[in-house]
Residue frames as qw, qx, qy, qz and C-alpha x, y, z in Angstrom:
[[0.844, -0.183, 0.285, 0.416, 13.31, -127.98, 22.68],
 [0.479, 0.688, 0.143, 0.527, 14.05, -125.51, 19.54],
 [0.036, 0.869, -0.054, 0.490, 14.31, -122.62, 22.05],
 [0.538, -0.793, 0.216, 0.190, 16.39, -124.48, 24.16],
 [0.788, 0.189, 0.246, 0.531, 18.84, -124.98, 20.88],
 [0.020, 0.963, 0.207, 0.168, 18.18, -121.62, 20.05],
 [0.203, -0.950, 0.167, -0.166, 19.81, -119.97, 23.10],
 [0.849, -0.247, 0.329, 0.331, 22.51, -122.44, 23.00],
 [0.130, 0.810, -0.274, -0.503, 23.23, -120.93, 20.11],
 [0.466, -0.034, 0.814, 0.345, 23.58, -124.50, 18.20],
 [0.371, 0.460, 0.759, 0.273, 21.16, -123.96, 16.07],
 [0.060, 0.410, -0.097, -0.905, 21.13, -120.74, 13.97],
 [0.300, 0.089, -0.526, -0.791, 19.80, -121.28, 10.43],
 [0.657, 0.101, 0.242, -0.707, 16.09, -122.06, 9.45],
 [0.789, 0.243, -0.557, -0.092, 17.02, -125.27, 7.12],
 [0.252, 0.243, -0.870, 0.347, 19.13, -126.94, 10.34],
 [0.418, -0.009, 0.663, -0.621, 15.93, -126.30, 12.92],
 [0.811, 0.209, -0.227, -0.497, 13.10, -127.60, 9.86],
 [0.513, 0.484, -0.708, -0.025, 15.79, -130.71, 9.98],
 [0.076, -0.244, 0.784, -0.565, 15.60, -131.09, 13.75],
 [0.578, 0.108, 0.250, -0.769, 11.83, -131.21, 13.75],
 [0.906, 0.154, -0.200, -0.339, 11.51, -134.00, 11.39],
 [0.219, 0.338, -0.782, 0.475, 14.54, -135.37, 13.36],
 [0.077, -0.006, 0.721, -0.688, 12.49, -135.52, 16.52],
 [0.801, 0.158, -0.024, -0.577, 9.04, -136.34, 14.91],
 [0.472, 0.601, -0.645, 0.015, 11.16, -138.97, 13.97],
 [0.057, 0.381, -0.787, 0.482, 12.50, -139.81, 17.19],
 [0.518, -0.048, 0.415, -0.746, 9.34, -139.90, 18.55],
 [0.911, 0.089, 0.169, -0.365, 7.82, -142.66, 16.26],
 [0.302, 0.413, -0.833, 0.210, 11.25, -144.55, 16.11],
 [0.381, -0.293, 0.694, -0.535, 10.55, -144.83, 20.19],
 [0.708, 0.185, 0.383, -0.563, 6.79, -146.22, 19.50],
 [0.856, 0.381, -0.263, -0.229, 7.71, -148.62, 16.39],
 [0.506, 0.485, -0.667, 0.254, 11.15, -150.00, 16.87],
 [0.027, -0.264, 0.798, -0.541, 11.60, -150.12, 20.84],
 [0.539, 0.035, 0.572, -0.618, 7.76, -150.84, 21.84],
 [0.808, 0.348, 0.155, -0.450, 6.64, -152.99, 18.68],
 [0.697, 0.580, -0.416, -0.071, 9.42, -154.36, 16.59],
 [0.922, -0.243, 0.194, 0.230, 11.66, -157.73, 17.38],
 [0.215, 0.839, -0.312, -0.391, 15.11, -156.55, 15.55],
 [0.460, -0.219, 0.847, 0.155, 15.90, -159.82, 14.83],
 [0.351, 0.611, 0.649, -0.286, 12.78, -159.73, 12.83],
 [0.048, -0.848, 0.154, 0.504, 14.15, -156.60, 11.33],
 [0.270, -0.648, 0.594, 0.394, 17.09, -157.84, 10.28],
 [0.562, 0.326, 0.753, 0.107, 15.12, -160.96, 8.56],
 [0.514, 0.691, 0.500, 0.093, 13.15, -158.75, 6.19],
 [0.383, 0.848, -0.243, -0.275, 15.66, -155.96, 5.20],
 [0.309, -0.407, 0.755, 0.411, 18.24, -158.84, 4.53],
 [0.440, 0.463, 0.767, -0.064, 14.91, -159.73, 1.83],
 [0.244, 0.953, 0.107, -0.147, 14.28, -156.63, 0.67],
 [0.104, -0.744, 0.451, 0.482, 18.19, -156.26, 0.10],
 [0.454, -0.081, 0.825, 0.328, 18.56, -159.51, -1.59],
 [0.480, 0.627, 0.613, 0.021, 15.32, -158.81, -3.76],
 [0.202, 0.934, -0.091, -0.279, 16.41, -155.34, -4.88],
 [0.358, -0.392, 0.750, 0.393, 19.68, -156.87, -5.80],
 [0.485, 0.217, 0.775, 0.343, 18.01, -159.43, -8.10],
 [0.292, 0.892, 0.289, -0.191, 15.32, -156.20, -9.48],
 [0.143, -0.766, 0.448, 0.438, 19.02, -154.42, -10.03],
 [0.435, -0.278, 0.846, 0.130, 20.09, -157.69, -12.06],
 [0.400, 0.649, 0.615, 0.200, 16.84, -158.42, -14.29],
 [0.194, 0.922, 0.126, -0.311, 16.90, -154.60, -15.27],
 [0.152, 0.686, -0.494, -0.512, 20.53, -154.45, -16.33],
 [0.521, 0.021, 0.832, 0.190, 20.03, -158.23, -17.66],
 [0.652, 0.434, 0.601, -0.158, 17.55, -157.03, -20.30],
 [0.536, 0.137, 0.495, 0.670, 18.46, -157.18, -24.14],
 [0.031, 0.118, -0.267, -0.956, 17.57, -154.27, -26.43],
 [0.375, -0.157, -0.618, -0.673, 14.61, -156.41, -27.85],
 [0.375, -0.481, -0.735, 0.295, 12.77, -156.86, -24.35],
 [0.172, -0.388, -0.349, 0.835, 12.83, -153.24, -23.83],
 [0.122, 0.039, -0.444, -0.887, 11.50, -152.68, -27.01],
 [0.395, -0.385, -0.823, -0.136, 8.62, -155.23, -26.28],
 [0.237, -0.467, -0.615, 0.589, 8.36, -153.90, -22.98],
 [0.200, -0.877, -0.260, -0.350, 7.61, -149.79, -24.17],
 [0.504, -0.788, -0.227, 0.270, 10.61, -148.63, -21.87],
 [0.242, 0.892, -0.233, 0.302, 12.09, -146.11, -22.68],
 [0.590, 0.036, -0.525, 0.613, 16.22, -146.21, -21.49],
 [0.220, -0.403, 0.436, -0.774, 14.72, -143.20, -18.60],
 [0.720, -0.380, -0.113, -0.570, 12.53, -145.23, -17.38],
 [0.932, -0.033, -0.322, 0.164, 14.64, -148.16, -16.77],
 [0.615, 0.200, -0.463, 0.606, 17.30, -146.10, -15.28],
 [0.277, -0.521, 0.217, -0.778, 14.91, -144.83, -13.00],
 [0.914, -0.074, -0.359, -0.176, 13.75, -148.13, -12.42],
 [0.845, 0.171, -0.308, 0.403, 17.41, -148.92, -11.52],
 [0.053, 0.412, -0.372, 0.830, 18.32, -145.47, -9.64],
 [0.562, -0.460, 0.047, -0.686, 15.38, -146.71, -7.11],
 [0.906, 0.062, -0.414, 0.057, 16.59, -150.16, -6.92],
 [0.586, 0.454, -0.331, 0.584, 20.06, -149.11, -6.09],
 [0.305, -0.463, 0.327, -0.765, 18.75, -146.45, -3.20],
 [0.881, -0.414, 0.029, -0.228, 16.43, -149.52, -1.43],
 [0.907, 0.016, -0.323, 0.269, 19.33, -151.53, -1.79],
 [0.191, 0.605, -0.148, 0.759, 21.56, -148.87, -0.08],
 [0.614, -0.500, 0.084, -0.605, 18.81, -148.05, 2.29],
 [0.901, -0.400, -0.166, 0.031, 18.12, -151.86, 3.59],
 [0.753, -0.007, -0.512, 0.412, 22.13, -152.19, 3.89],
 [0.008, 0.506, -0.446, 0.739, 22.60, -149.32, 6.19],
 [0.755, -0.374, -0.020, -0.539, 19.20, -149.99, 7.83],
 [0.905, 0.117, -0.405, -0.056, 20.80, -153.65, 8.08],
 [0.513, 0.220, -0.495, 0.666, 23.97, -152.58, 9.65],
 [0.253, -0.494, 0.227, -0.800, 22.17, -149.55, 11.93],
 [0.752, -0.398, 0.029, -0.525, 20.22, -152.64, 13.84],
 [0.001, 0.547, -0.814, 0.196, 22.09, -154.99, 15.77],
 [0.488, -0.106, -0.811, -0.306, 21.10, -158.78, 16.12],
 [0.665, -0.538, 0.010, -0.518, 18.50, -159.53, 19.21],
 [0.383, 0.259, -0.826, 0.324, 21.04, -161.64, 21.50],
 [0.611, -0.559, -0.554, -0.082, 17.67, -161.70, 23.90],
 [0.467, -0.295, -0.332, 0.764, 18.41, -160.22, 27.42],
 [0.170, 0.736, 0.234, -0.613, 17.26, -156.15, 27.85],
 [0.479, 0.672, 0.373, 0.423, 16.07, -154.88, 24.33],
 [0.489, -0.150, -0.008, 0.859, 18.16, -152.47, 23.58],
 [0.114, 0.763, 0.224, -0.595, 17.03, -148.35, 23.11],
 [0.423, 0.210, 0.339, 0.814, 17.45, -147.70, 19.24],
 [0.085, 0.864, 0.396, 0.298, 15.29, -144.56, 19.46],
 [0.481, -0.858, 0.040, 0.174, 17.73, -143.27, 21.49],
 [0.590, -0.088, 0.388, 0.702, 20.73, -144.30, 19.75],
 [0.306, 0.665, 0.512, 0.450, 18.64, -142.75, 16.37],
 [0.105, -0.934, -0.257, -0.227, 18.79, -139.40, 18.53],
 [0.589, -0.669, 0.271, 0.365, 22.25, -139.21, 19.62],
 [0.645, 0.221, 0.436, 0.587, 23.05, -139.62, 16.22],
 [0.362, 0.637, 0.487, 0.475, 21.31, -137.00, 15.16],
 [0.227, -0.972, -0.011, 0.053, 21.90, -134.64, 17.73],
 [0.667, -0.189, 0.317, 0.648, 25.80, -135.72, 16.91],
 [0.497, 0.488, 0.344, 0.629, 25.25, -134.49, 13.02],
 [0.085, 0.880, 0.203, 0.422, 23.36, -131.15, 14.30],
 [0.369, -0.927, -0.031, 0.062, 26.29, -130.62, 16.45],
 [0.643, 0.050, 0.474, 0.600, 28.86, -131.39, 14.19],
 [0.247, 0.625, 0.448, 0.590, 26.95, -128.83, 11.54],
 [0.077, -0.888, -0.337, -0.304, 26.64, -126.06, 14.15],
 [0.603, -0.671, 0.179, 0.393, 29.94, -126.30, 16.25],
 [0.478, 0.698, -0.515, 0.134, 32.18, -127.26, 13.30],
 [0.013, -0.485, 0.823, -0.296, 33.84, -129.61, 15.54],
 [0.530, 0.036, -0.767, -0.360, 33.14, -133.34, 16.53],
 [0.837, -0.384, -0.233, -0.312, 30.74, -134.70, 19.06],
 [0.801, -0.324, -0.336, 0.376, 33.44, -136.51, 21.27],
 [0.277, 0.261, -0.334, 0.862, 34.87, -133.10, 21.98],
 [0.325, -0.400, 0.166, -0.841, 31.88, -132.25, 23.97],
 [0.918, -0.199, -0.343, -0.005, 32.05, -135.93, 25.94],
 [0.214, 0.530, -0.684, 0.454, 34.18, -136.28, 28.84],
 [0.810, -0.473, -0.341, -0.065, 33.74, -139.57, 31.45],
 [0.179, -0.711, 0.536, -0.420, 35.48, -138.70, 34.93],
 [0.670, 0.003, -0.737, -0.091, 36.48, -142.53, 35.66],
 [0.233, -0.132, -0.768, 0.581, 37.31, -141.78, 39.45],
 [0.285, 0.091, 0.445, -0.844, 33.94, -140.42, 40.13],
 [0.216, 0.159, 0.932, 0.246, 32.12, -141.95, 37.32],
 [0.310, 0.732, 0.259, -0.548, 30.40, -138.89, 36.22],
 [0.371, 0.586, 0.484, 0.533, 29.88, -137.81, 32.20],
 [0.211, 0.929, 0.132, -0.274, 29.88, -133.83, 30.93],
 [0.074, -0.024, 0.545, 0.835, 31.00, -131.45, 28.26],
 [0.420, 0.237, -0.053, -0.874, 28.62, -129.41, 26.09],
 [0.356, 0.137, -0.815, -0.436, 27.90, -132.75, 23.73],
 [0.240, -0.145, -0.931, 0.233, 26.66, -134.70, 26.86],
 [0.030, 0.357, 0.592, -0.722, 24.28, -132.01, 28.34],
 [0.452, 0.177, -0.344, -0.804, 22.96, -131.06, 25.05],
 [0.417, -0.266, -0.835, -0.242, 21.60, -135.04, 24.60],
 [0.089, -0.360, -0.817, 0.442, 20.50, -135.13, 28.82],
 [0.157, 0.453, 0.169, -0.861, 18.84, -131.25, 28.27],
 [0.372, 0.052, -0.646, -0.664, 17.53, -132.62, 24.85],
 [0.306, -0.169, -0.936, 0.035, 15.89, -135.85, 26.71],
 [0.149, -0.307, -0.743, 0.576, 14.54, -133.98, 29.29],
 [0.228, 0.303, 0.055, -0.924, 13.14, -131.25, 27.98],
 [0.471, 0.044, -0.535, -0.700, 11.09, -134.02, 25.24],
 [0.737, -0.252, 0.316, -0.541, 9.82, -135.50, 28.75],
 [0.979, -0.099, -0.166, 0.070, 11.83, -138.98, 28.45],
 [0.248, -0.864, 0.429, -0.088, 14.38, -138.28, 30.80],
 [0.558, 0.359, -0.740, 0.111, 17.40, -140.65, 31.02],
 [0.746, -0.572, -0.245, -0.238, 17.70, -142.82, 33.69],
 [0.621, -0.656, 0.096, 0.418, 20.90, -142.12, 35.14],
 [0.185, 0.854, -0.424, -0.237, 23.87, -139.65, 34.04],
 [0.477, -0.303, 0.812, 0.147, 26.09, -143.20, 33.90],
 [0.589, 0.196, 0.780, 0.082, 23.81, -144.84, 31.52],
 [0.502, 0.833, 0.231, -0.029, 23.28, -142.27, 29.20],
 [0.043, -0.810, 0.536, 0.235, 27.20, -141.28, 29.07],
 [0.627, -0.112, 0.771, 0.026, 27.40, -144.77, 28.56],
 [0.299, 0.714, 0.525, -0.353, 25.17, -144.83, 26.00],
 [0.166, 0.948, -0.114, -0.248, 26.24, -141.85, 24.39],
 [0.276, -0.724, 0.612, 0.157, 29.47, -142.81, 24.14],
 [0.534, 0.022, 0.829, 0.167, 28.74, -146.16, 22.32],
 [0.554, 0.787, 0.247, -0.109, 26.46, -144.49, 19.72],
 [0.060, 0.966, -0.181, -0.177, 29.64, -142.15, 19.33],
 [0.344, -0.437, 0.804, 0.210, 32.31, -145.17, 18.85],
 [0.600, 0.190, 0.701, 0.335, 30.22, -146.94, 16.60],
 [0.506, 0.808, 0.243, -0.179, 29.35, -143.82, 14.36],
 [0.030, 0.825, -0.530, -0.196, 33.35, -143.22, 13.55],
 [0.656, 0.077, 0.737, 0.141, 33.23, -147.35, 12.08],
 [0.028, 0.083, -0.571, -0.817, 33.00, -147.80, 8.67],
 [0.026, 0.492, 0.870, -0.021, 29.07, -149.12, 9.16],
 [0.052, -0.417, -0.339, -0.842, 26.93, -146.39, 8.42],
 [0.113, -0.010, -0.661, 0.742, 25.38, -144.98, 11.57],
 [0.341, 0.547, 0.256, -0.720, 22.04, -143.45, 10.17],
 [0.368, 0.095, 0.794, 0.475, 19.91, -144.96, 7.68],
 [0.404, 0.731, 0.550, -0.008, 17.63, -142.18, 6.69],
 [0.026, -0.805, 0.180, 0.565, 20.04, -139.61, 5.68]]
C-alpha cells in the first residue's frame, strides 16, 4: 500500500509514511475489535464512565487544600501531572464519545472504515494541501463516485485485501465520513 502512495506521489516524507503504518496497523485492529467484537452502545456506556469519573479525579485534585497535599507528599508537579492526565482521558473519552454513534440495532455499522477514511482524509489533506471533498465527485444521473480522494480510499481498500462492496456504497460512505468530519464533533479520537 506505501508503494502504491509512493507513486501517487501523496506521500513524500518519512514522518507522514511512519504515520500511515500505525494508521493502518490501526485500521486493521479497529476492524477486529470495534466491528467484529464490540456493541457501541456498550461503548458509549463506559466512555460516558470513564468521562464522568475523570471529571470527578479532575475535581478532587483541584479540590485539595494546601494541608492535604502536604499530608499527601505531593509535590504541586505531581499533581499537575496528575491533572494534565485527567484532562487528556477526559478529552479522549469525549471525542471517543462523539466518534461512536448510538447502536439504533439494524446493520452494525463499519467504524473501521469510517476510522480509515478519516485518516486517509488527514494524509491527503497533509500531502495535497487541499481538502478531501475536492477529490469526491458523485455523478447523480449515473450514480457513479470518482476524483483522486475517492480512488485513493477504493485503491487503498483493495490493495489491504478488504475490498468495498460496491463503488455506490463506498462513495456513499465516504462521503458521510467527509460531512461529518467538517461538524464541530471531533472526527478522530486518537490524534
Amino acid at each position: 500500500v506505501l508503494r502504491f502512495f509512493e507513486s501517487s506521489g501523496l506521500i513524500k516524507s518519512s514522518e507522514l509514511k511512519d504515520q500511515y503504518k500505525q494508521q493502518v496497523a490501526f485500521y486493521f485492529e479497529y476492524k477486529y475489535w470495534v466491528d467484529d467484537k464490540l456493541v457501541p452502545s456498550r461503548v458509549q456506556k463506559n466512555l460516558k464512565k470513564l468521562k464522568k469519573d475523570s471529571q470527578r479525579y479532575i475535581d478532587a485534585i483541584d479540590a485539595l487544600d494546601p494541608i492535604s497535599k502536604h499530608f499527601l507528599m505531593v509535590d504541586k508537579e505531581t499533581l499537575n501531572n496528575a491533572l494534565n492526565s485527567a484532562e487528556i482521558m477526559y478529552i479522549q473519552a469525549q471525542r471517543a464519545f462523539h466518534w461512536l454513534t448510538i447502536d439504533k440495532g439494524g446493520r452494525p455499522e463499519n467504524f473501521a472504515l469510517k476510522y480509515l477514511i478519516d485518516v486517509l482524509a488527514k494524509i491527503y489533506e497533509e500531502a495535497k494541501g487541499e481538502k478531501p471533498e475536492t477529490g469526491i465527485s458523485h455523478n447523480r444521473s449515473f450514480d457513479e463516485y470518482s476524483g483522486l480522494f475517492f480512488s485513493l480510499v477504493k485503491d487503498c481498500l483493495e490493495k489491504l485485501g478488504d475490498p468495498p462492496s460496491s463503488d455506490q456504497a463506498l462513495g456513499k460512505a465516504v462521503s458521510r465520513v467527509l460531512k461529518k468530519k467538517n461538524t464541530p464533533i471531533p472526527s478522530n479520537f486518537t490524534s
